[in-house]
C-alpha positions in Angstrom: 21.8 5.5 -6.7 18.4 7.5 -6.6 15.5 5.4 -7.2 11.8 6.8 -7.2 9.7 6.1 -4.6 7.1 4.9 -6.9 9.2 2.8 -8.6 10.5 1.1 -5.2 6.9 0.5 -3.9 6.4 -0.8 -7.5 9.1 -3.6 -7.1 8.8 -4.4 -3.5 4.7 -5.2 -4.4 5.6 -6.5 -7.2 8.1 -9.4 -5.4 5.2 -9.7 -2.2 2.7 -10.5 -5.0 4.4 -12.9 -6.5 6.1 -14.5 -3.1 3.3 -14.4 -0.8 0.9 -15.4 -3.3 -2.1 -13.5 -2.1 -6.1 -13.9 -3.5 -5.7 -11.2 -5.6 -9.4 -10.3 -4.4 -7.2 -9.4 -1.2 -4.5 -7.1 -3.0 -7.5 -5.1 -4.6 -9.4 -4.8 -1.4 -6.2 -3.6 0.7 -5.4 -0.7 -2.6 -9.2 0.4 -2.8 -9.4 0.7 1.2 -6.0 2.1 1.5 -6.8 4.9 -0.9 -10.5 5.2 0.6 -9.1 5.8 4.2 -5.8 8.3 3.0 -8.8 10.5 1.4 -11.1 10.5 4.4 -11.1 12.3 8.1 -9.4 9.2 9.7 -6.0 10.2 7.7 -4.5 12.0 10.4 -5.5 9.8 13.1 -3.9 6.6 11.3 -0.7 9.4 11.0 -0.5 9.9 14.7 -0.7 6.0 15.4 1.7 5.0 12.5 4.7 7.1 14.1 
């Protein structure tokens, strides 16, 4: 069974969200930041340190 990567990260935040329970000031903070820093020079750093 082939399932989309964006639908698998859909589902697997979907259940931490509603699990864990976070502020959802948190889950906004960790989207907008995780974006910000995949768009900026630090990118390939975080790559190197992250395999």
């Amino acid at each position: 069974m082939d399932v989309p990567l964006w639908l698998a990260l859909l589902i697997v935040g979907w259940l931490g969200v509603k699990l864990a329970r976070p502020p959802w000031w948190l889950v906004i903070v960790l989207l907008v930041g995780g974006s910000l820093v995949a768009g900026s020079f630090l990118a390939p750093v975080l790559a190197t340190v992250v395999k």
